[in-house]
DSSP file (Angstrom, degrees, kcal/mol; ACC not computed):
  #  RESIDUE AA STRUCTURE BP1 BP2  ACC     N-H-->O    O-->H-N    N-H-->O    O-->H-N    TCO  KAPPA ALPHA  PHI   PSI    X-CA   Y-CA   Z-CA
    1    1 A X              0   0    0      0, 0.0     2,-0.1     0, 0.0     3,-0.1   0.000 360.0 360.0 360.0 137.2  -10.1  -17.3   -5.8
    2    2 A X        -     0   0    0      1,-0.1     2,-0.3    56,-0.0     0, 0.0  -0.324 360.0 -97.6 -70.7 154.9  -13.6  -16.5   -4.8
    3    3 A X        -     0   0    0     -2,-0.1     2,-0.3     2,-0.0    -1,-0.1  -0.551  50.2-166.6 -69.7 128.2  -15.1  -13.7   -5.9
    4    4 A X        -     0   0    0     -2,-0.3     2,-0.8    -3,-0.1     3,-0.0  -0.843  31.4-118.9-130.0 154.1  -14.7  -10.8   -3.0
    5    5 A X        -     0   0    0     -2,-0.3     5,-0.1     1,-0.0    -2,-0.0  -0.858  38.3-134.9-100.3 105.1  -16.3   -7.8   -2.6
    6    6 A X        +     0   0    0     -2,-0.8     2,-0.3     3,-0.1    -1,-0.0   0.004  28.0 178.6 -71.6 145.5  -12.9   -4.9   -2.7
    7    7 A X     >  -     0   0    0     48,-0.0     4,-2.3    -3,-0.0     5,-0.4  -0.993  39.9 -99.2-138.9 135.0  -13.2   -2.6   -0.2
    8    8 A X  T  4 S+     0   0    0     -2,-0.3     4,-0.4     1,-0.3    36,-0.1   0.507 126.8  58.4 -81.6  35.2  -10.8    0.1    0.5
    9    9 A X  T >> S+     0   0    0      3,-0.2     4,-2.4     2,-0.2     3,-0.7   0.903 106.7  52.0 -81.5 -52.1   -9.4   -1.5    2.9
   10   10 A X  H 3> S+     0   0    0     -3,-0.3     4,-3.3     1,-0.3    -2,-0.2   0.782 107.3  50.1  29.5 -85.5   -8.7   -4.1    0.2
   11   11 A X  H 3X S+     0   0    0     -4,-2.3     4,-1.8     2,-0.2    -1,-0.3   0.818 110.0  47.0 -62.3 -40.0   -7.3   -1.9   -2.0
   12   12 A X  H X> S+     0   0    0     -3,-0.7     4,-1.2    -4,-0.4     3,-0.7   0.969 115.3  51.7 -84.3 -59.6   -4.7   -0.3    0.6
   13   13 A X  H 3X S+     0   0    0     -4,-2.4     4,-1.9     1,-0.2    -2,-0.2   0.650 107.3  49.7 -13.4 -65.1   -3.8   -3.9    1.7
   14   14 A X  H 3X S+     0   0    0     -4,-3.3     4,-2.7     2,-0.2    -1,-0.2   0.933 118.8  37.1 -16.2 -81.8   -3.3   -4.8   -1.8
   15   15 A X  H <X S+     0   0    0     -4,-1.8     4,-3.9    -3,-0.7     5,-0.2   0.899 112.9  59.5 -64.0 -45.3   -0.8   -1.6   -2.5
   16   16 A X  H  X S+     0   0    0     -4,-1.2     4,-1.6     2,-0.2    -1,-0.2   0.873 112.9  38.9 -18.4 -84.2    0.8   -1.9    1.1
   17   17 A X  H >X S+     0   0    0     -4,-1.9     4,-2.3     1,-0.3     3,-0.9   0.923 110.1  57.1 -43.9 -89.8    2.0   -5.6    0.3
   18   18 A X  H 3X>S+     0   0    0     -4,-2.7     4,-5.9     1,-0.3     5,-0.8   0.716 107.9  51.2 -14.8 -58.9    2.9   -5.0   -3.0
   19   19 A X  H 3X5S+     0   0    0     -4,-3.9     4,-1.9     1,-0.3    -1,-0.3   0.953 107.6  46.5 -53.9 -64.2    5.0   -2.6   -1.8
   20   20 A X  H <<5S+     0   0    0     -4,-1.6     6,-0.5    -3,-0.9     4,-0.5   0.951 121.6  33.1 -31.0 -60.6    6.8   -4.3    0.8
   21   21 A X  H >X5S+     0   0    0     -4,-2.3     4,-2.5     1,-0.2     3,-0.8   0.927 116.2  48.5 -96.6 -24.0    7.6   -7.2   -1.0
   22   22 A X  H 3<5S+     0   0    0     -4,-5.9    -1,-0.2    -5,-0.3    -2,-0.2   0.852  97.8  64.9 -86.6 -10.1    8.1   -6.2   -4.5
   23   23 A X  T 3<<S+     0   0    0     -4,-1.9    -1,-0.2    -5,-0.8    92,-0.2   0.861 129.1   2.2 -64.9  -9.1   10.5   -3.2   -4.1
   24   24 A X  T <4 S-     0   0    0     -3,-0.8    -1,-0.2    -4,-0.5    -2,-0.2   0.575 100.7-105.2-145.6 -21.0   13.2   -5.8   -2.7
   25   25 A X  S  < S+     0   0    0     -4,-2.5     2,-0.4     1,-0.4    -3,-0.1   0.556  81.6  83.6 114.3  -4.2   12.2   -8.9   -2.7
   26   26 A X        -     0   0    0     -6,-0.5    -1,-0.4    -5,-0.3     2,-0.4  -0.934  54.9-143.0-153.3 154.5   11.4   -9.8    0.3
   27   27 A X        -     0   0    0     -2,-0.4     2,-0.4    -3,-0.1    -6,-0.1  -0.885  26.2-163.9-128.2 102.1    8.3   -9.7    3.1
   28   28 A X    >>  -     0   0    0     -2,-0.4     3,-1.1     1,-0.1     4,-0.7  -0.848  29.4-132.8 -98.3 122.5    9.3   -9.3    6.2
   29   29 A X  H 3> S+     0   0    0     -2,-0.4     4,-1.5     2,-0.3     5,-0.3   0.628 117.1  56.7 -22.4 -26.1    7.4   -9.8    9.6
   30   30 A X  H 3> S+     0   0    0      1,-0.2     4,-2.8     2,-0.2    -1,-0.3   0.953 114.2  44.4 -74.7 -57.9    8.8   -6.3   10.9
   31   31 A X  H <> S+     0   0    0     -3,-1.1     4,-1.9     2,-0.2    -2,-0.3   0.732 113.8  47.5 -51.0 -31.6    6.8   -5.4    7.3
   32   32 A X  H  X S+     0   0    0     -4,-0.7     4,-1.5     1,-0.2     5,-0.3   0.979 115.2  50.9 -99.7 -56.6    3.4   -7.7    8.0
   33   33 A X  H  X S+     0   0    0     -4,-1.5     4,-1.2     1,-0.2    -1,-0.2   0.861 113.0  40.3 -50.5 -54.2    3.5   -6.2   11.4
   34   34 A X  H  X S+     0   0    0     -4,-2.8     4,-0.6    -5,-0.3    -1,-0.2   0.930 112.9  52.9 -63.5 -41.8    3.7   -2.7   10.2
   35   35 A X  H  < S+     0   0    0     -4,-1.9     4,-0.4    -5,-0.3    -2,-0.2   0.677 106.5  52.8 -80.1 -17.1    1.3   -2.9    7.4
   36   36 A X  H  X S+     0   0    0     -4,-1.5     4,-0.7     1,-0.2    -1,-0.2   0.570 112.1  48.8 -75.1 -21.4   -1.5   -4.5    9.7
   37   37 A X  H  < S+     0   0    0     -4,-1.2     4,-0.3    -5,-0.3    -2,-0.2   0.823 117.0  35.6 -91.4 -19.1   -1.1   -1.7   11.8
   38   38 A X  T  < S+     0   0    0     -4,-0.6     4,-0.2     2,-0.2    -2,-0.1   0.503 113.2  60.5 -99.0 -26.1   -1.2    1.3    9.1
   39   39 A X  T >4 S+     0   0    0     -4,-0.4     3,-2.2     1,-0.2    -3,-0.1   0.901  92.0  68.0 -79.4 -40.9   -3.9   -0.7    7.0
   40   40 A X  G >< S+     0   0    0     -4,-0.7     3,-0.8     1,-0.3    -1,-0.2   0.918  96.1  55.5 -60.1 -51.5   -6.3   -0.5   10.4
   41   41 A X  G 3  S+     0   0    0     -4,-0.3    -1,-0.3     1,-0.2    -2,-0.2   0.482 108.3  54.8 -67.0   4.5   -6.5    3.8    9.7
   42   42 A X  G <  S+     0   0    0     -3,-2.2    -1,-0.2    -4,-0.2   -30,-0.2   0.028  74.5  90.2-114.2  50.3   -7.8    2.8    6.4
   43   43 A X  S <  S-     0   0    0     -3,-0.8     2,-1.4   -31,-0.1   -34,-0.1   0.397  79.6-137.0-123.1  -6.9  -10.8    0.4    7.1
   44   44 A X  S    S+     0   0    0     -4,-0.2     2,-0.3    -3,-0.1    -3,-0.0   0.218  75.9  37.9  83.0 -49.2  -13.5    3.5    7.1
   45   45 A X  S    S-     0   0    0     -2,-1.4     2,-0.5     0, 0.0    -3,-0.0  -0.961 100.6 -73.9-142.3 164.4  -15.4    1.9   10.2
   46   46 A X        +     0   0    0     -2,-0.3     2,-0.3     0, 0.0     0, 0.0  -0.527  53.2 178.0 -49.6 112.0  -14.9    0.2   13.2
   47   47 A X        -     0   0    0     -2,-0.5     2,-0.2    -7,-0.1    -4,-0.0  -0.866  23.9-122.1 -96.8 155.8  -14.0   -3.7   12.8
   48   48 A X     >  -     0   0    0     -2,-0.3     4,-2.5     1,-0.1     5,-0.3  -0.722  37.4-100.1 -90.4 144.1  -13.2   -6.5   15.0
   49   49 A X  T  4 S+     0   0    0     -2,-0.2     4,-0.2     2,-0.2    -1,-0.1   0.587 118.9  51.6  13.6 -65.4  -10.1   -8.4   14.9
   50   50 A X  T >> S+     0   0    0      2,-0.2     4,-2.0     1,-0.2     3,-1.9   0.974 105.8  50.6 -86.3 -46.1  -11.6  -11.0   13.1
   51   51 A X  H 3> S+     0   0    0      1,-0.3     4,-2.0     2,-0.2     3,-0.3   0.905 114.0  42.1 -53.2 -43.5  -13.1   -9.2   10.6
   52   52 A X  H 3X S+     0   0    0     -4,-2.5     4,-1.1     2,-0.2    -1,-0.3   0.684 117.5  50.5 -76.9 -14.7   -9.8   -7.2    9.6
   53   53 A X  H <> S+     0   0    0     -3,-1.9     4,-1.1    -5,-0.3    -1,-0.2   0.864 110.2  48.3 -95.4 -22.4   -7.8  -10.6   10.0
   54   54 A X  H >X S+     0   0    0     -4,-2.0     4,-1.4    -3,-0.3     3,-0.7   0.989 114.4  49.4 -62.0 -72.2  -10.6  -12.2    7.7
   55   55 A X  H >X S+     0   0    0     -4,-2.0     4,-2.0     1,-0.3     3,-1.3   0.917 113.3  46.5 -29.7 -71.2   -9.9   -8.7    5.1
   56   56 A X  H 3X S+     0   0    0     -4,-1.1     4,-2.1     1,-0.3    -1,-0.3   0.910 106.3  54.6 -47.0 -47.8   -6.2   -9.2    5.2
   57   57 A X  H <X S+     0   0    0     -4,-1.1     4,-1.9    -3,-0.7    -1,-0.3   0.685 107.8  49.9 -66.5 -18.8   -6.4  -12.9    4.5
   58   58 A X  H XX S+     0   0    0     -4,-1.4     4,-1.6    -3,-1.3     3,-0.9   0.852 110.7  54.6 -83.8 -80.2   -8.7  -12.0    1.1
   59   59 A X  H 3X S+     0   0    0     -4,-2.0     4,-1.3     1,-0.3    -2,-0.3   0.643 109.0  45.6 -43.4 -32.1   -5.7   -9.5    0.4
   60   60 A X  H 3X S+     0   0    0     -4,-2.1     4,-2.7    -5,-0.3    -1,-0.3   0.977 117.7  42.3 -70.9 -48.4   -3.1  -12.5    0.7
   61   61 A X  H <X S+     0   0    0     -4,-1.9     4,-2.7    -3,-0.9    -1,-0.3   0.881 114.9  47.7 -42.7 -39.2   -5.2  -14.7   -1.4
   62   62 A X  H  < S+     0   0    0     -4,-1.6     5,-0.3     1,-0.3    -1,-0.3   0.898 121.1  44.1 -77.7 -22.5   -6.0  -11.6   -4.1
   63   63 A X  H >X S+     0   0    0     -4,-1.3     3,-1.9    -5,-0.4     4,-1.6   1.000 116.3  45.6 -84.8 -52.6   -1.6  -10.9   -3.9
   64   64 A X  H 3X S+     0   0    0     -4,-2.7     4,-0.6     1,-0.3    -1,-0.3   0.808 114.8  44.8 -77.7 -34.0   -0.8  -14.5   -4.2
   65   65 A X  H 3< S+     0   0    0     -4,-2.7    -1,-0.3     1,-0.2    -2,-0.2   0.050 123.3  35.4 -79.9  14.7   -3.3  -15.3   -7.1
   66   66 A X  H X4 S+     0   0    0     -3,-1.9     3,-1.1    -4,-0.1    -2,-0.2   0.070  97.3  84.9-168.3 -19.0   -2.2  -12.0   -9.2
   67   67 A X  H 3< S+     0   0    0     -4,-1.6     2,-1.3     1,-0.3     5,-0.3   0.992  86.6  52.9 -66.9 -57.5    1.8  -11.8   -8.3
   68   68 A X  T 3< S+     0   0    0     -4,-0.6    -1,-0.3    -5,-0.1     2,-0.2   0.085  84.2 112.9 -90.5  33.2    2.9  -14.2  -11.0
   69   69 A X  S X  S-     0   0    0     -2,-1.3     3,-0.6    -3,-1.1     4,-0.2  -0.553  76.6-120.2 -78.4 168.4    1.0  -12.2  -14.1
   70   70 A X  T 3  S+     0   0    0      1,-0.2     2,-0.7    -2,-0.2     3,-0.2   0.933 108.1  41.2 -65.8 -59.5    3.3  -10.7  -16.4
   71   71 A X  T 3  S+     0   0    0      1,-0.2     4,-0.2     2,-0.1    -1,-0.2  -0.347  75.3 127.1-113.6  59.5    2.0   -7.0  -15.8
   72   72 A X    X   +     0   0    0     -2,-0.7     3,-8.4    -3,-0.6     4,-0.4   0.979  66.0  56.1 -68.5 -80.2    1.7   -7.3  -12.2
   73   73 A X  G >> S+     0   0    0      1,-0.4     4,-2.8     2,-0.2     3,-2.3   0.568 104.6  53.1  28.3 -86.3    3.8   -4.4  -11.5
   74   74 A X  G 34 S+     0   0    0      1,-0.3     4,-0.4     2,-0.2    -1,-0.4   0.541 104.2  63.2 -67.1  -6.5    1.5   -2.2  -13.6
   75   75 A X  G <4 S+     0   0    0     -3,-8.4    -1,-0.3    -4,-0.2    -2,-0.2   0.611  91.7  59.6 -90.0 -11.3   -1.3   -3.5  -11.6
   76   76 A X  T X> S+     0   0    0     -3,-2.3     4,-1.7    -4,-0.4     3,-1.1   0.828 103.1  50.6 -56.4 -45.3   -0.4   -2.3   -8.6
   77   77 A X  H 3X S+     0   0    0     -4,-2.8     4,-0.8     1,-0.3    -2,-0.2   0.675  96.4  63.6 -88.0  -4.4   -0.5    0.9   -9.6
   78   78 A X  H 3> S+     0   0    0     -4,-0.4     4,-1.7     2,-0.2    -1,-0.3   0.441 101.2  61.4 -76.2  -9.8   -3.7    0.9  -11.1
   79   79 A X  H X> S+     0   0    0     -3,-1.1     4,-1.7     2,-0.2     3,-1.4   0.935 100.3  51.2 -57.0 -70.6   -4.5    0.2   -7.7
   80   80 A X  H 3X S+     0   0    0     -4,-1.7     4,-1.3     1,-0.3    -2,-0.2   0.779 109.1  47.2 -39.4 -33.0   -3.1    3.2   -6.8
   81   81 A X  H 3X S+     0   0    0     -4,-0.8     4,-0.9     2,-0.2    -1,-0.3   0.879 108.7  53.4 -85.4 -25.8   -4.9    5.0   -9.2
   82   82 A X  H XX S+     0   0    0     -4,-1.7     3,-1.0    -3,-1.4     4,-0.7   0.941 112.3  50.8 -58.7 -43.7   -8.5    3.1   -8.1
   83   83 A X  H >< S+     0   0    0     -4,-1.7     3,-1.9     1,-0.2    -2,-0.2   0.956 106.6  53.1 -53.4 -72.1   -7.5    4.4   -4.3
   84   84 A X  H 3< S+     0   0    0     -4,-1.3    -1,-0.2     1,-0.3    -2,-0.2   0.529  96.5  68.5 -28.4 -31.7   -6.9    8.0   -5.8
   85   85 A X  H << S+     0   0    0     -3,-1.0    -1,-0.3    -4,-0.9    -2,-0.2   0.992  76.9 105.4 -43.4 -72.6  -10.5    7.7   -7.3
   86   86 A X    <<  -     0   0    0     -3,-1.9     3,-0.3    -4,-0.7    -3,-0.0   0.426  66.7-145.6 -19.4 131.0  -12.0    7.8   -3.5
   87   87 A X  S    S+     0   0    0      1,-0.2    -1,-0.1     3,-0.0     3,-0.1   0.688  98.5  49.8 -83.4 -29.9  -13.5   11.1   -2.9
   88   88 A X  S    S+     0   0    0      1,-0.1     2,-0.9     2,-0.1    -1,-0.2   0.499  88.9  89.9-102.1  27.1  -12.8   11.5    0.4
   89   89 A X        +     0   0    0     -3,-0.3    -1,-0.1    -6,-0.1     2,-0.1  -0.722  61.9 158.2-114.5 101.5   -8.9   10.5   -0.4
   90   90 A X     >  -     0   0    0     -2,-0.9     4,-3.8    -3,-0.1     5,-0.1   0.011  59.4 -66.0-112.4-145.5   -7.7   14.2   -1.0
   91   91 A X  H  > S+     0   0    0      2,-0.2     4,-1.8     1,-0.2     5,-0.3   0.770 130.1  48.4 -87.1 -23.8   -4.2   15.6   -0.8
   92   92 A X  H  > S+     0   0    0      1,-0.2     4,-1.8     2,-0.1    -1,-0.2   0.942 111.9  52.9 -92.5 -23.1   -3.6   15.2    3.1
   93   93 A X  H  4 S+     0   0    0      2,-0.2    -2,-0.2     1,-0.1    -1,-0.2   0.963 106.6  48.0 -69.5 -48.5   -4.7   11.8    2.9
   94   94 A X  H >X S+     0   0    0     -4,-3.8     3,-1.4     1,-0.3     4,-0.5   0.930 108.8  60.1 -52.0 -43.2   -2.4   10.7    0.1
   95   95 A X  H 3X S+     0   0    0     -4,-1.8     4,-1.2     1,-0.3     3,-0.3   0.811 100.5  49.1 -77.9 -11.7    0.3   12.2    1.9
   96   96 A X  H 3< S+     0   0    0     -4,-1.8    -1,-0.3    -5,-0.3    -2,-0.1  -0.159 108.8  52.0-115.9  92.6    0.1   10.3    4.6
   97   97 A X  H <4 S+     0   0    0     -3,-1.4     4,-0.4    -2,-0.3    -2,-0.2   0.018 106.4  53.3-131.5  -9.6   -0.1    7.1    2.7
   98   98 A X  H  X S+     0   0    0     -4,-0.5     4,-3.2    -3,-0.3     5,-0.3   0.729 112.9  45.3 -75.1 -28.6    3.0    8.1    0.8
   99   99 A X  T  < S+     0   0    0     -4,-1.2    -1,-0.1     1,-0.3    -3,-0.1   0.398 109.0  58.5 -85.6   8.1    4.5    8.6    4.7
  100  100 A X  T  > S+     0   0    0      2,-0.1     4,-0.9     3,-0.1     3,-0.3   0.800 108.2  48.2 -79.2 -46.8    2.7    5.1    5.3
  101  101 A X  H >> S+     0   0    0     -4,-0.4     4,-0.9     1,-0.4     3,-0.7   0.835 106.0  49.1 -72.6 -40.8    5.0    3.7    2.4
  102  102 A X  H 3X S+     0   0    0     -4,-3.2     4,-1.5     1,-0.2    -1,-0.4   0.750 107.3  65.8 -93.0  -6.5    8.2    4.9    3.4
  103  103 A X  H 34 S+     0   0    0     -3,-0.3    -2,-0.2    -5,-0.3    -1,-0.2   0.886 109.5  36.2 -15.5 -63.7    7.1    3.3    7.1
  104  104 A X  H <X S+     0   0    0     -4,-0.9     4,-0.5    -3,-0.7    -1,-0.2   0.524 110.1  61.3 -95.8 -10.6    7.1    0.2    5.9
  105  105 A X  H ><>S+     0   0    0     -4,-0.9     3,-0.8    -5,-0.3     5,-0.6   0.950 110.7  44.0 -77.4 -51.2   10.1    1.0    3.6
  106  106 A X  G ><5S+     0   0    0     -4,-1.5     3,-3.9     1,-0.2    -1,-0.3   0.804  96.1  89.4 -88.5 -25.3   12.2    1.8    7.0
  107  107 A X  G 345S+     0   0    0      1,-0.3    -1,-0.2    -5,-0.2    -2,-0.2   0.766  88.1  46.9 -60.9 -20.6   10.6   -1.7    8.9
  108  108 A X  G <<5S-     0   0    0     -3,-0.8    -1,-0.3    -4,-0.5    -2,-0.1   0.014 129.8 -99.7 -91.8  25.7   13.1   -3.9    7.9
  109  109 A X  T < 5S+     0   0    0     -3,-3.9     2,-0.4     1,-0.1    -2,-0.2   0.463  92.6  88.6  90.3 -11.2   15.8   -1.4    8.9
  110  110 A X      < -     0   0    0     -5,-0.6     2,-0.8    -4,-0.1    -2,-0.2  -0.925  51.4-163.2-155.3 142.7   16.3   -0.1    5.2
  111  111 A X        -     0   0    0     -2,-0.4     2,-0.1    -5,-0.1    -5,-0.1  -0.778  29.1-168.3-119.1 103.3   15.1    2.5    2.5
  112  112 A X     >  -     0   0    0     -2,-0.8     4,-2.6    -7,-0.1     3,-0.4  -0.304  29.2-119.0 -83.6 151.3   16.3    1.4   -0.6
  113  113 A X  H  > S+     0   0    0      1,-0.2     4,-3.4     2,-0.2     5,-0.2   0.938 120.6  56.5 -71.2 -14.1   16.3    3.3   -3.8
  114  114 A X  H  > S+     0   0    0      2,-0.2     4,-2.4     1,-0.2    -1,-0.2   0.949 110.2  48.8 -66.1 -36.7   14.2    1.0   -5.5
  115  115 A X  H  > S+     0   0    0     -3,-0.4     4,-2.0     2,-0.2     3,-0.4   0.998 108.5  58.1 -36.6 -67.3   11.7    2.0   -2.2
  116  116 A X  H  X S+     0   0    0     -4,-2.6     4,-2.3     1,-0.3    -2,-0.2   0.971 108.6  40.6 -60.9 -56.0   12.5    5.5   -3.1
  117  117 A X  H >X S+     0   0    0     -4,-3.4     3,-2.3    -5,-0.3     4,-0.8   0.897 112.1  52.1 -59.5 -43.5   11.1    5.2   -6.8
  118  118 A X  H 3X S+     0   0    0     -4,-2.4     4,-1.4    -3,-0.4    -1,-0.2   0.852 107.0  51.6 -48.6 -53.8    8.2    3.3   -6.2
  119  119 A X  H 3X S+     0   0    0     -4,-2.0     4,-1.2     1,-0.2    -1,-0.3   0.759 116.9  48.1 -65.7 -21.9    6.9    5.9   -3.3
  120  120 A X  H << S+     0   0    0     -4,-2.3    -2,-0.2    -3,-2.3    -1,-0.2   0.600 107.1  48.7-123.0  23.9    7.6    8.5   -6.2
  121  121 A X  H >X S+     0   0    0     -4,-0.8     3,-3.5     2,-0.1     4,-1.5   0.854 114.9  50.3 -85.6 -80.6    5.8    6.8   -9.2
  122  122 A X  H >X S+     0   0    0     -4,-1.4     3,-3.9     1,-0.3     4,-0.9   0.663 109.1  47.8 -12.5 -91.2    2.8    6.3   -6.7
  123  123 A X  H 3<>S+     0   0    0     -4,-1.2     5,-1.7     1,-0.3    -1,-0.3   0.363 103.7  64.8 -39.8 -14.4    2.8   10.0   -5.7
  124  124 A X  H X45S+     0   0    0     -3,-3.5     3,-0.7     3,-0.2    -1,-0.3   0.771 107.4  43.4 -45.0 -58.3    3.0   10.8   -9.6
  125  125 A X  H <<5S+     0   0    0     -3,-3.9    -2,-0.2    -4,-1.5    -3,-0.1   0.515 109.3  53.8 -96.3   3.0   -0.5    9.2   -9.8
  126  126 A X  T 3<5S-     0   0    0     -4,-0.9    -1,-0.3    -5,-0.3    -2,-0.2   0.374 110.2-123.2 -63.5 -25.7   -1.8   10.9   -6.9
  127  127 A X  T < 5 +     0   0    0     -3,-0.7     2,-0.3    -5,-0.4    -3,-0.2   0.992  52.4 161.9  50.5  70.4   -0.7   14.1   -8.3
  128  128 A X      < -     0   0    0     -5,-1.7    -1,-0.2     1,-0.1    -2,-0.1  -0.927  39.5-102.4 -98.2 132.4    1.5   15.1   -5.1
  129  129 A X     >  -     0   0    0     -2,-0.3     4,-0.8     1,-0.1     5,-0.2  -0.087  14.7-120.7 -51.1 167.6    4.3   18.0   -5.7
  130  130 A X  H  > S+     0   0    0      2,-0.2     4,-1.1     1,-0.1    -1,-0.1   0.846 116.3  46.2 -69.1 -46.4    7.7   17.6   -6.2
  131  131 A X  H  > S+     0   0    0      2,-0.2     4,-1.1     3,-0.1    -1,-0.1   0.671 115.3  48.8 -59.8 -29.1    8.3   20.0   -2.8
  132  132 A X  H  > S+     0   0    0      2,-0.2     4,-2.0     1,-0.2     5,-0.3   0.881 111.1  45.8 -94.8 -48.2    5.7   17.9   -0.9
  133  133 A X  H >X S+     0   0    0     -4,-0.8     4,-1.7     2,-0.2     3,-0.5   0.975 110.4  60.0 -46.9 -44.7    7.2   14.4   -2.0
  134  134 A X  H >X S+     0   0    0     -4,-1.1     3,-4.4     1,-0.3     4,-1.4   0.947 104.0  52.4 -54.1 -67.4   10.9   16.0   -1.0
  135  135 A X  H 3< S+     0   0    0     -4,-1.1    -1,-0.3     1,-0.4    -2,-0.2   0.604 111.9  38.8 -59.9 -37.0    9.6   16.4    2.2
  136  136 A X  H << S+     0   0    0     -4,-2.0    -1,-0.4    -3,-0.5     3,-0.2   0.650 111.7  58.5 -91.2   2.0    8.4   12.8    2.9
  137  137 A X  H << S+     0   0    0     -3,-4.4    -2,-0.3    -4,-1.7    -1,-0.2   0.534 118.5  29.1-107.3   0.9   11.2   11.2    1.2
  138  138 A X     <        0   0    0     -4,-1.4    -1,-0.2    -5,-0.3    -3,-0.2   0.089 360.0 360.0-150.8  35.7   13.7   12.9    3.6
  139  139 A X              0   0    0     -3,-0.2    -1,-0.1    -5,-0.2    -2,-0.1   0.295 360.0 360.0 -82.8 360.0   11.7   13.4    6.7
């Protein structure tokens, strides 16, 4: 893969995907659909089309080239923790990017527990409450 310049658009693409497909196994169109549409309130500025369909298509490459490592897993979530860096991604932004997660959790029609743990390891390294996490996980 060519060398790309991460963006945090990037970066929620990255965790988005990840999410979708590793909590179950599967990537669904209802999911591609959902996550292009949530991914767009994280892009910072105004893009065209092509440019965000260009972005995504670096995210596919960076997933497809980085799935089969051993400690992929754990490299998602150091994603998570690189988003969490972001100075302007404070506590009302993280929640709603955990309420992005369980979005996509619900786009194929089902919120699995394995969903459910993933949205609350993430929110672990966000340093979200236990009361505020209750609240997205059963809204």
């Amino acid at each position: 893969m060519n060398l790309i310049k991460l963006t945090s658009t990037h970066y929620f693409g990255f965790l988005y995907l990840a999410f979708a497909h590793l909590t179950d196994g599967i990537y669904t169109r209802e999911e591609q659909l959902t996550i292009w549409k949530l991914i767009k309130n994280w892009t910072g500025s105004e893009i065209t089309k092509g440019e965000f369909a260009h972005v995504m298509d670096e995210v596919m490459e960076w997933y497809k080239h980085t799935m089969d490592q051993e400690d992929f897993e754990e490299e998602v979530f150091d994603i998570a923790r690189r988003i969490n860096e972001y100075v302007w991604f404070d506590k009302e932004k993280r929640i709603e990017s955990l309420k992005n997660l369980k979005t996509i959790a619900l786009a194929d029609n089902r919120y699995i527990k394995n969903e459910k743990i993933w949205i609350k390891k993430i929110a672990q390294i966000w340093e979200i409450d236990l009361r505020a996490l209750k609240n997205i996980l059963t809204e």
